[in-house]
C-alpha positions as CSV (number, residue, x, y, z in Angstrom):
1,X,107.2,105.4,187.0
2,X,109.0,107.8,185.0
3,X,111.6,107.5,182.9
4,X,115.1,107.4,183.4
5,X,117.1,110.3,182.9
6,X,120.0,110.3,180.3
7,X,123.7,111.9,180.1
8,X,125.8,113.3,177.1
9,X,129.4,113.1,176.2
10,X,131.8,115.8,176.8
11,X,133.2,115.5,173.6
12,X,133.6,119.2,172.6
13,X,131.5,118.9,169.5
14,X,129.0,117.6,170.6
15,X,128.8,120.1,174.0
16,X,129.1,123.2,170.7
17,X,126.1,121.4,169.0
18,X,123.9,121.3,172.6
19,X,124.7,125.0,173.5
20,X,123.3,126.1,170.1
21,X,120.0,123.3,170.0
22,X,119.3,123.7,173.7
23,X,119.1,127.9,173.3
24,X,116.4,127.0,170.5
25,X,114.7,124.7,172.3
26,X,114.4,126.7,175.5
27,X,113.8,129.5,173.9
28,X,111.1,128.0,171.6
29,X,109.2,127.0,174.6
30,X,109.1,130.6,176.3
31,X,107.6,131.8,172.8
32,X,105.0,129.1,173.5
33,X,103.9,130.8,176.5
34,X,102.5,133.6,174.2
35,X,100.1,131.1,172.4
36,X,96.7,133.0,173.0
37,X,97.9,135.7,175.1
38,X,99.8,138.2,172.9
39,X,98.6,141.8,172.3
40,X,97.4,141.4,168.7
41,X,96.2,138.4,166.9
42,X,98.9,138.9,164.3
43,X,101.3,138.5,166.7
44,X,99.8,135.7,168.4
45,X,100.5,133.8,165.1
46,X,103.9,135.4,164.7
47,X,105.5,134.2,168.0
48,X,103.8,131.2,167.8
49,X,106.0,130.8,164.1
50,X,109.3,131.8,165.2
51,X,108.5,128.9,168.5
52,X,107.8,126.3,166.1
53,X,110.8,127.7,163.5
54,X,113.0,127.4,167.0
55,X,111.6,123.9,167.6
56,X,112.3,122.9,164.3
57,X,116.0,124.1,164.3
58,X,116.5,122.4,167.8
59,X,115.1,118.8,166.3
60,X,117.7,119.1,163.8
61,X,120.5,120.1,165.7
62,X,120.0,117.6,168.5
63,X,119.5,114.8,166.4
64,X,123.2,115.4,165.3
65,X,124.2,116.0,168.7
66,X,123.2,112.3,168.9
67,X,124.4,111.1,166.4
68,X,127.9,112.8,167.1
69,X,127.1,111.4,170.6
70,X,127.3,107.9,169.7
71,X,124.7,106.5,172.6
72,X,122.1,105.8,170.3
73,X,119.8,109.3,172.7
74,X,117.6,110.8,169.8
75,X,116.0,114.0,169.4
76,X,113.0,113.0,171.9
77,X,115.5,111.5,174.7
78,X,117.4,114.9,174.7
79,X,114.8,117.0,174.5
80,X,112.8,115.7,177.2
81,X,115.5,113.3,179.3
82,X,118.3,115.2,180.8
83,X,118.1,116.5,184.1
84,X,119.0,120.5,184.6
85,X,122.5,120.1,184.6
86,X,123.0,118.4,181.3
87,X,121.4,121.7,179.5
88,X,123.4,123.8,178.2
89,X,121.6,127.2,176.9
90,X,122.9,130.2,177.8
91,X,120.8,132.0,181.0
92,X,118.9,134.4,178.7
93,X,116.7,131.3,176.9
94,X,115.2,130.3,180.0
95,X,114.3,133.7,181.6
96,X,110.0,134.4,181.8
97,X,108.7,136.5,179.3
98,X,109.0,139.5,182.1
99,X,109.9,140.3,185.1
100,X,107.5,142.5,186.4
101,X,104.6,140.8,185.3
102,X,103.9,137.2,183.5
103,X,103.7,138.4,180.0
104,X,105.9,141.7,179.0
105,X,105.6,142.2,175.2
106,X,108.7,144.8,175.7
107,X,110.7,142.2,177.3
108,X,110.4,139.2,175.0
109,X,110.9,141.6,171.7
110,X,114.6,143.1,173.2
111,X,115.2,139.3,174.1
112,X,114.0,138.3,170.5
113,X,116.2,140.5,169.0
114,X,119.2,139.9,170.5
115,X,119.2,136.3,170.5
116,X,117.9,136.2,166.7
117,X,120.8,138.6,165.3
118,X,123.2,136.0,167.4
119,X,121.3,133.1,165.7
120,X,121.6,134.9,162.4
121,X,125.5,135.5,162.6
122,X,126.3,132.5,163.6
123,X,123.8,130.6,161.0
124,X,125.9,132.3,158.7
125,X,129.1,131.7,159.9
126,X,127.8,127.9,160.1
127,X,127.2,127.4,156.8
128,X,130.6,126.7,156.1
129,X,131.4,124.2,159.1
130,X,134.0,121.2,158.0
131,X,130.2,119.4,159.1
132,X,128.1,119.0,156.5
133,X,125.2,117.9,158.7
134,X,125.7,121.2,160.7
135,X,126.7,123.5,157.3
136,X,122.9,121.9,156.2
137,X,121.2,122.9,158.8
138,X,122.6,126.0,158.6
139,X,121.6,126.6,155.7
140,X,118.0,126.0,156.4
141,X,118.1,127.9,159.7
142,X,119.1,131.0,158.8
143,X,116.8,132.4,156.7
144,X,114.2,131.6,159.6
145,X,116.7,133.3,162.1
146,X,116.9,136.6,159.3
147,X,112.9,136.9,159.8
148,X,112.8,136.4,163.0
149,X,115.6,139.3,163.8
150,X,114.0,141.8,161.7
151,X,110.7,140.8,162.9
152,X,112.0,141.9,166.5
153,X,114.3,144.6,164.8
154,X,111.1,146.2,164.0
155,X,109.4,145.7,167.5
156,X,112.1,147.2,169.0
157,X,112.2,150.5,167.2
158,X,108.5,150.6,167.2
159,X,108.4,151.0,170.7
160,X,111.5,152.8,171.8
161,X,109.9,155.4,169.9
162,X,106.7,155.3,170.5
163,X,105.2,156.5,173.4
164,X,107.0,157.7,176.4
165,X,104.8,154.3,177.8
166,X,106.5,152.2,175.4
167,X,109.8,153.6,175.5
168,X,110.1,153.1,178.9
169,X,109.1,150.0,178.8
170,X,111.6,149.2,176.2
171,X,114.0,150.7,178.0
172,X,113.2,148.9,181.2
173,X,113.6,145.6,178.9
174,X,116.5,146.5,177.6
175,X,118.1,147.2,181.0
176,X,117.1,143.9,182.7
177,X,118.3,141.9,179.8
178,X,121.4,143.8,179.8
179,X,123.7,141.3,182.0
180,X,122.4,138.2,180.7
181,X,123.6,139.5,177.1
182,X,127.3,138.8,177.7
183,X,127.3,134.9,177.9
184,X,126.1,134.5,174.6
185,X,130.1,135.5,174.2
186,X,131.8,133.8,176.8
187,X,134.8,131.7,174.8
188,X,135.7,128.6,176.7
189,X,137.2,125.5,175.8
190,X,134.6,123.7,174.1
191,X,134.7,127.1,171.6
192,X,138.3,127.0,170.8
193,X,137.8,123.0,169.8
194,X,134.7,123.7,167.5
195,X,137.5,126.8,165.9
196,X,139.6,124.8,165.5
197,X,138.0,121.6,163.8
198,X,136.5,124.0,161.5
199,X,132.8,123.0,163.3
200,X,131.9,126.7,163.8
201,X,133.1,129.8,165.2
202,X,134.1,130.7,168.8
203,X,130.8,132.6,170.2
204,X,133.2,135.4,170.9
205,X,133.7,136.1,167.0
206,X,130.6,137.3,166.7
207,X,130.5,140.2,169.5
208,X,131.7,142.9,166.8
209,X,128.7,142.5,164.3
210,X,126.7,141.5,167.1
211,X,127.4,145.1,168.9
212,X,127.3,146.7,165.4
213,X,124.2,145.6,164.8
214,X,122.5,146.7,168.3
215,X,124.3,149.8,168.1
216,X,121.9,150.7,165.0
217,X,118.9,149.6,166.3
218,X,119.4,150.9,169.6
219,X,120.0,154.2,168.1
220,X,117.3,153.9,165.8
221,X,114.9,153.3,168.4
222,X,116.1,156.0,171.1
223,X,117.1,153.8,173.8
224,X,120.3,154.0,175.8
225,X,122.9,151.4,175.8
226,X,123.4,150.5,179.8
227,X,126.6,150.2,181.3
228,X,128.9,147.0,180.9
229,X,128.0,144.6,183.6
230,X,130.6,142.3,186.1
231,X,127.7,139.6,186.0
232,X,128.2,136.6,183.8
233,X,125.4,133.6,183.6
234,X,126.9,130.3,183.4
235,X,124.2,128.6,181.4
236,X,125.9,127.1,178.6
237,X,127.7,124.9,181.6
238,X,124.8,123.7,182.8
239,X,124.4,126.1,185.8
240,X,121.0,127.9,185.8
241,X,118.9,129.9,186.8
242,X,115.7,129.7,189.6
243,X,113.7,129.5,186.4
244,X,115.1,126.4,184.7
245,X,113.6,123.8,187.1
246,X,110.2,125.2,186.1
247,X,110.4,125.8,182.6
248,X,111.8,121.5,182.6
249,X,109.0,120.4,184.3
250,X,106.1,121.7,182.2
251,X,108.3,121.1,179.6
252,X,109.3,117.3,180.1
253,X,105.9,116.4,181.9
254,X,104.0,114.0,179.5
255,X,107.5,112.9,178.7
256,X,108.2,112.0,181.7
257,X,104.4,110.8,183.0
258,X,104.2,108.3,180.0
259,X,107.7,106.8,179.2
260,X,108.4,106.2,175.6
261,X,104.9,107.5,174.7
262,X,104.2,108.1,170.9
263,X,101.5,110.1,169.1
């Protein structure tokens, strides 16, 4: 029998501290995917890092989440214990590594990028929460998340101007990626608590640097920014995607098929 799935607060803090450890978490896992199937051997190992790095950042972050919690869940329980709903990364984590095929390098190095220069902002900004669990982790985190973002940054111009292949590719990326972009900015309640306890900034703070900084790379790389979109993802409240359900079951499997199993 498996095991029984568990629910979180909705105190606002702890909701702030799930958004940001579920993106690493889900997004870790998709990196996964690449182990032994990336273009170059260097790269193999790279993405493989930057999953575990993500990994890493998500233990810390939902262990506080627990402990913020008060239910006595740990980093395991959350991880691998919540049913779809009760996850709350943003649309973009949890999309394949392509769309038009299993595996598009082009596709996860746009999606690396703009999640990692989001991670890297607010890293910083996080640093100097009224938390000093979180401002700690923070810490820690962001000099992963700075590697990581130039690590992509680099990707990203390298192929936008490449060949007219690869630029098209990139450009394809950058296009399909393009909607799911504007959740990572979406200011709700649980943002304006988090402001205003000092925890860490409202996600919508960091749109200006954000755009700054994809505006140079962008242009660097000779892709065109797409048009604003009226599509919004509503990941970070626990609705998802066709891809979600998938993604938890590989993820939570051995979990799941051996209760309280430990290794």
């Amino acid at each position: 029998m498996s095991e029984a799935s568990i629910k979180v607060g909705h105190q606002p803090a702890v909701q702030y501290l799930l958004r940001i450890g579920d993106s690493c978490l889900i997004l870790g896992q998709r990196l996964g995917e690449w182990c032994g199937h990336a273009p170059v051997l260097e790269e193999d190992l790279a993405l493989s890092n930057m999953a575990l790095d993500l990994i890493g950042q998500a233990r810390a972050l939902l262990t506080h989440a627990g402990d913020l919690d008060g239910q006595g869940h740990d980093e395991d329980q959350l991880a691998f214990l919540r049913d779809e709903r009760q996850y709350l990364n943003p649309v973009l984590m949890e999309l394949p590594n392509g769309f038009e095929a299993s595996q598009d390098f082009a596709f996860t190095q746009m999606r690396n990028f703009a999640v990692s220069t989001w991670l890297l902002l607010l890293y910083r900004r996080l640093q100097q929460s009224s938390d000093a669990g979180l401002a700690a982790i923070a810490a820690k985190a962001v000099k992963e998340a700075a590697y990581q973002q130039q690590h992509a940054a680099d990707w990203v111009v390298r192929l936008g101007d490449g060949t007219p292949d690869s630029a098209a590719r990139m450009q394809t990326a950058l296009q399909q990626l393009w909607p799911y972009f504007k959740e990572l900015f979406d200011a709700d309640a649980v943002d304006a608590a988090a402001a205003a306890q000092g925890l860490g900034p409202a996600w919508s703070e960091l749109l200006p640097e954000w755009q700054a900084h994809l505006a140079e790379v962008l242009s660097d790389a000779g892709l065109t920014m797409p048009k604003a979109s009226a599509f919004m993802s509503s990941g970070k409240r626990g609705i998802h995607s066709e891809y979600m359900g998938h993604l938890l079951a590989e993820l939570q499997y051995l979990q799941r098929a051996f209760p309280g199993g430990r290794w």
